[in-house]
N, C-alpha and C positions, 0 to 999 in steps of 0.2 A: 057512127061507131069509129069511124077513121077518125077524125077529127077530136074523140076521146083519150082515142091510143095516141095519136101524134103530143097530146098534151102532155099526158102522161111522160113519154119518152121526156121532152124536153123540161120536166118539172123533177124527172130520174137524172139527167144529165147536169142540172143546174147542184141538185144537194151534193152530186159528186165533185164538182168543181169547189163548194163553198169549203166541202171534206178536205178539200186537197189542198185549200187556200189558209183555215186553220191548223191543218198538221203541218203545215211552211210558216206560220204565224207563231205556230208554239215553238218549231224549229229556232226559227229566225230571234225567237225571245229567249231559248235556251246559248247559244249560242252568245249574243250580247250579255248576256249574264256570267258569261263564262269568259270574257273579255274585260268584262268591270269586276269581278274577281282576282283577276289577273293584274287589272292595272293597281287593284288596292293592295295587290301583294309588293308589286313594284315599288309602289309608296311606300311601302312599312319599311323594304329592306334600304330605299335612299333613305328614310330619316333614318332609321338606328343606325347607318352609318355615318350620316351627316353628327345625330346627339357623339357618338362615340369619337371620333374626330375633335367637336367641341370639348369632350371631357376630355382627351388628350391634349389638348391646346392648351386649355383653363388649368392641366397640374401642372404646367411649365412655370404659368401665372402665379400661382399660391405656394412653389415650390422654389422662390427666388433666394432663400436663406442654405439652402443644400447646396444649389446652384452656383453659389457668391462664397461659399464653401471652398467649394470643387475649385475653383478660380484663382481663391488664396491659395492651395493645397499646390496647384499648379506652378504659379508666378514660385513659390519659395522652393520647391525642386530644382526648377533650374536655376534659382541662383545658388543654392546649393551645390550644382556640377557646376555650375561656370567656373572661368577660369582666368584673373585678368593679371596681364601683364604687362607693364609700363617699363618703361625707356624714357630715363631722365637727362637732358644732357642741359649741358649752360652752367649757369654759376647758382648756387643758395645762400643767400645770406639769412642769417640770423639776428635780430635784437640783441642788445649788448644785456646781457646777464642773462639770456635762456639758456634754459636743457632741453638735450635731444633724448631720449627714452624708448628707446627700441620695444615692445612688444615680446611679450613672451612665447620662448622660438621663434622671431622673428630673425630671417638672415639679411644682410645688408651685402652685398656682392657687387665687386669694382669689378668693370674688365681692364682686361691685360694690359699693362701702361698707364693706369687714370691713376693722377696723383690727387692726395687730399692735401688743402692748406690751411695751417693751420695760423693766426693774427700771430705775430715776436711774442706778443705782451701776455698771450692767453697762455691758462695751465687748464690741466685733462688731469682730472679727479676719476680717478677706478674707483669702485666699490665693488666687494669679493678678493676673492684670491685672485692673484696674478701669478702666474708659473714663468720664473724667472730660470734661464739656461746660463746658470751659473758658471763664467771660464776656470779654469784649473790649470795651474803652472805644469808644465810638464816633469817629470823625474829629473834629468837633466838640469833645469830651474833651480827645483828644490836640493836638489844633493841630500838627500838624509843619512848620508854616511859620514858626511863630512863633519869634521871634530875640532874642537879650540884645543889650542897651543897646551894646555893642561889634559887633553882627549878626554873632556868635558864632552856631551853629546848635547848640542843645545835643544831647545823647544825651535822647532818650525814654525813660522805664522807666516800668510801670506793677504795682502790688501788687493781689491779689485775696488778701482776709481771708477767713478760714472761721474762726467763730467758735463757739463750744461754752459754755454755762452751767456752771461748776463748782464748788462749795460758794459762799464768798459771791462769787464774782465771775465769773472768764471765762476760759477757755483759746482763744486767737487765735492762729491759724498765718498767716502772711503767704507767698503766692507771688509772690515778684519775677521779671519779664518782662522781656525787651525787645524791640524792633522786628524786632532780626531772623528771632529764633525765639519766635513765641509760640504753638509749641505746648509748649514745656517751661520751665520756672521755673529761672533762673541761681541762684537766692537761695532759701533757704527757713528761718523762722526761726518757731520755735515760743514762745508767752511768754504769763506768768498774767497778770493783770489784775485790778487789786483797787480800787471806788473807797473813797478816804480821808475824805474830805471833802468838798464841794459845789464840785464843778469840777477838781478833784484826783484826779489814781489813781495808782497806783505799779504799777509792771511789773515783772517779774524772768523773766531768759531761761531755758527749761528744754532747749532744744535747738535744734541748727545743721542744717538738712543730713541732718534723720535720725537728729544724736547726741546723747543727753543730755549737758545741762552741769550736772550736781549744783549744787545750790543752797548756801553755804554755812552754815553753825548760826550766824553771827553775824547773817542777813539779818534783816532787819525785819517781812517782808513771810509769815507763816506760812504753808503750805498742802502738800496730802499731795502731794509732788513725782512720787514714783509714779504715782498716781491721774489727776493732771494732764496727767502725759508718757504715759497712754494715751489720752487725748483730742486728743492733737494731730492733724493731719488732713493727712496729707503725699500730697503728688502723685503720684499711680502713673495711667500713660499711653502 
């Protein structure tokens, strides 16, 4: 009978052991299940942010025409605000028969002392108005009270000469005035000037008003007729 019970005992104590070894078996299995759970959570959330990354990468890619956009949009802003400012100094020459053509509003600014020069032989063509500051004799000058030997009260006229150097002598425009209107020249008469002698000079008329009067080939008086009648200096006002 001993020897039944002791069996017994030890065939009691083994199913408890094996009991305790599978609820540590199913432990042990639930647990690892619960860690490969975890690690596949892990996984999902590195690639959806790894795909989401990629897809932010790739619209940089496919998005190069917005971007090249953006770039033009940029570069022309700031030359838009830029601001350039040059400092010319030296000499500029120019080809014989160019024009110079300033830019609309464009200003051209010397500083203080810079001379321009201009060739003997060259003339400077305006186009527009020229606003000329007309002289005026003083009251004094004109005397308009003053009367002929009959107290006659004559007509007043007065000439302002604009004179110009030209080979050996002068090109003289005369503007003739009178009292009533002196902001415009009734008269205007363009003529060379040559002295001859000591106290002597000979004239010859190269234009009326504006128009050349050719010179004729018998005149006495030589000079480049052309040359001259672009020196004359007529009234624009």
């Amino acid at each position: 009978m001993t020897g039944s019970s002791d069996y017994g005992d030890i065939e009691s104590f083994a199913s408890i052991i094996n009991g305790r070894l599978a609820a540590e078996a199913r432990v042990s299995k639930g647990v690892a299940f619960g860690w490969m759970c975890g690690g596949w959570a892990i996984a999902a959330c590195l690639f959806g942010i790894g795909m989401a990354a990629a897809l932010y990468g790739y619209s940089f890619v496919i998005s190069s025409r917005p971007a090249a956009e953006q770039i033009a949009s940029a570069i022309r802003d700031a030359f838009a605000r830029a601001e350039l400012k040059t400092d010319v100094t030296g000499k500029v020459s120019l080809a014989p028969g160019s024009e110079l053509t300033l830019a609309p509003n464009q200003i051209v600014k010397l500083n203080e002392g810079a001379v321009v020069r201009l060739d003997p032989n060259s003339s400077v063509r305006v186009i527009g108005d020229l606003k000329v500051d007309v002289p005026q004799p003083s009251k004094q000058q004109l005397q308009l009270d003053a009367t002929s030997v009959g107290k006659e009260l004559p007509v007043t006229q007065y000439t302002v000469f604009k004179t110009v150097i030209f080979g050996g002598g002068y090109v003289v425009t005369g503007w003739n005035f009178e009292l009533p209107d002196t902001a415009h020249p009734v008269y205007q008469r363009c003529y060379y000037e040559q002295n001859v002698d000591q106290g002597l000079a000979a004239t010859q008329t190269i234009a009326v008003d504006g128009s050349p009067r050719p010179v004729s080939s018998l005149a006495k008086l030589p000079f480049d007729f052309d040359g001259a009648l672009a020196n004359c200096t007529w009234f624009s006002g």
